[in-house]
C-alpha positions in Angstrom: 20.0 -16.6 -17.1 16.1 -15.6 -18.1 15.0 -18.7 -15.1 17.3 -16.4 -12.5 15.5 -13.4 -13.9 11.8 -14.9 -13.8 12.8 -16.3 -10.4 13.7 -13.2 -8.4 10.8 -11.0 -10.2 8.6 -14.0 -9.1 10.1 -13.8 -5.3 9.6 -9.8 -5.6 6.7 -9.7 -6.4 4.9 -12.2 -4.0 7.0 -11.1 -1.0 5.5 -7.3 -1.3 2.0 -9.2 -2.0 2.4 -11.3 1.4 3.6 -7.9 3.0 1.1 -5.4 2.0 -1.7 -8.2 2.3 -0.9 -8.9 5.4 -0.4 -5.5 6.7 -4.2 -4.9 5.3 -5.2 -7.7 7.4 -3.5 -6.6 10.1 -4.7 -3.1 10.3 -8.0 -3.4 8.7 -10.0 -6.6 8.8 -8.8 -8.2 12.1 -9.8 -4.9 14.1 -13.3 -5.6 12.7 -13.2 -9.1 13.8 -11.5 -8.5 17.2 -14.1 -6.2 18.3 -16.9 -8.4 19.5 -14.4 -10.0 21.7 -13.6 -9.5 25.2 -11.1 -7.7 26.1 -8.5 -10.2 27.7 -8.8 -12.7 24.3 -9.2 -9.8 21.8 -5.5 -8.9 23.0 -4.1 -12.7 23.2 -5.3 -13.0 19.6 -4.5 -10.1 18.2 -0.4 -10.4 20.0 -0.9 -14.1 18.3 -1.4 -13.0 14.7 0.7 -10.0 15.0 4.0 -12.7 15.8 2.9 -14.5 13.3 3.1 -11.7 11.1 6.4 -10.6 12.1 7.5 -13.6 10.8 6.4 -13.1 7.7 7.4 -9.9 7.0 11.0 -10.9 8.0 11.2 -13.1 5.6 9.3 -10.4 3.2 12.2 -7.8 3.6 14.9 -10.3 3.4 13.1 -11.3 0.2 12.6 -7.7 -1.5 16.1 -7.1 -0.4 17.7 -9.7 -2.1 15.3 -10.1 -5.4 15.0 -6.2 -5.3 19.2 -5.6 -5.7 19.1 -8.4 -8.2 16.4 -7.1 -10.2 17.7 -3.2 -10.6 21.1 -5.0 -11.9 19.3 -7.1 -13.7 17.5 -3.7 -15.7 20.0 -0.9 -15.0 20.7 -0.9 -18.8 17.2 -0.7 -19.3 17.1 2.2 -17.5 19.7 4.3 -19.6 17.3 4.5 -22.6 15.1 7.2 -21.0 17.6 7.6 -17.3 15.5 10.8 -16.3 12.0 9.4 -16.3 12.9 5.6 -15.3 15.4 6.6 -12.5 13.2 9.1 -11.6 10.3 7.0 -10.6 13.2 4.1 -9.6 14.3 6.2 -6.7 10.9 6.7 -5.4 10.2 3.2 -5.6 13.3 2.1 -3.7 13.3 5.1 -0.6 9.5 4.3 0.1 10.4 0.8 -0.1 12.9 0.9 2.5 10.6 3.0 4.4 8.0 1.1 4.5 10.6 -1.8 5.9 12.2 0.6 8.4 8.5 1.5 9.8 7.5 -2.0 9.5 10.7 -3.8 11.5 10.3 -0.9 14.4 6.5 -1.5 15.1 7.0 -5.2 15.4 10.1 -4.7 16.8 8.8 -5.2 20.6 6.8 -7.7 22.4 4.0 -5.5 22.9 3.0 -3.1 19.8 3.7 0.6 20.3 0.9 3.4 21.2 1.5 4.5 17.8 1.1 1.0 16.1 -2.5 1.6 14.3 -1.5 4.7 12.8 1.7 3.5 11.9 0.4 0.6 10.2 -2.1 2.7 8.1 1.1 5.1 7.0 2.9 2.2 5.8 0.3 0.8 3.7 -0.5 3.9 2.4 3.2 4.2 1.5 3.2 0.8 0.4 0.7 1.3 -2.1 2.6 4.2 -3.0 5.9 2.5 -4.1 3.7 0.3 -5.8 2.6 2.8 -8.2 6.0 4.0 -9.0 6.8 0.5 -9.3 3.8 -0.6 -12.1 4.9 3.1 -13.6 8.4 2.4 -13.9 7.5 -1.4 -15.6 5.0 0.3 -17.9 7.9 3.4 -18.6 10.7 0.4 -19.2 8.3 -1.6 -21.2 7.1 0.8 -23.3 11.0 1.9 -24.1 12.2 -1.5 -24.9 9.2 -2.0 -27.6 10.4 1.4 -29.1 14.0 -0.9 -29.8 13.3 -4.1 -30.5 14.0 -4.9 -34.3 11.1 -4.8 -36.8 9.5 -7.6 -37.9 10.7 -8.1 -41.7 7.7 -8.8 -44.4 7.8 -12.4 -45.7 7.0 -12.9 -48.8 4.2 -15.4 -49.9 4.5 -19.2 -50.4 2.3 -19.5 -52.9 3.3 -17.9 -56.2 -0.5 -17.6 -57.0 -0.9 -15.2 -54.0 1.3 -12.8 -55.3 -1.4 -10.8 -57.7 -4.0 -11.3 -54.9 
């Protein structure tokens, strides 16, 4: 079914957008904007966002999850035409993904962030942004495999009998 297909790359895709987005936010820009505030409101708003971005990156995981397992059965075939290169930049992709989630699910995991929360953040994005690349190189690696298989396109020959000699 190409919709069920289209449908879980879709859902893939935007769930590791809202997750790596958000952890950018998280760890990057609302530091920078907390820090003109005092201290008692800087740390009400920041425990604020931070629930609300658990939230979303439960849903996130459960997402990539779901849409990720679909997807690798979905191209698993695909992934026989050239198994060394494609499954080697798979695996990657997969382990830093899970990872990434493991970190991500024990920071927020508490009520209170850990000591360790801003450089744990900054090591998952940076993974993140690693399974990301084996990820856009394994689409580019499957990609440029299927083109090397799909049929040729046949020559048609002219309508017009006059165009022949031309």
């Amino acid at each position: 079914m190409p919709i069920l297909v289209i449908l879980s790359r879709s859902l893939h895709v935007i769930s590791a957008i809202l997750a790596i987005g958000g952890l950018f936010y998280m760890r990057v820009i609302l530091p920078l904007g907390l820090a003109q505030a005092d201290a008692s409101s800087r740390d009400a708003v920041f425990l604020r966002c931070r629930r609300a971005f658990k939230m979303v990156i439960h849903t996130a995981v459960l997402l990539l999850l779901l849409t990720g397992a679909y997807n690798t059965y979905s191209a698993w075939g695909d992934y026989k035409l050239d198994s060394r290169l494609m499954h080697g930049l798979w695996g990657p992709h997969m382990l830093l993904g899970v990872i990434a989630m493991i970190i991500a699910l024990v920071l927020l995991a508490p009520k209170e962030p850990p000591r360790w929360h801003r450089a744990g953040a900054m090591i998952n994005l940076i993974i993140l942004f690693l399974a990301v690349l084996f990820a856009s190189s394994l689409k580019f690696v499957r990609d440029s495999e299927m083109r090397k298989y799909a049929p040729k396109p046949e020559t048609s020959t002219p309508l017009d009998p006059r165009a022949e000699g031309k």
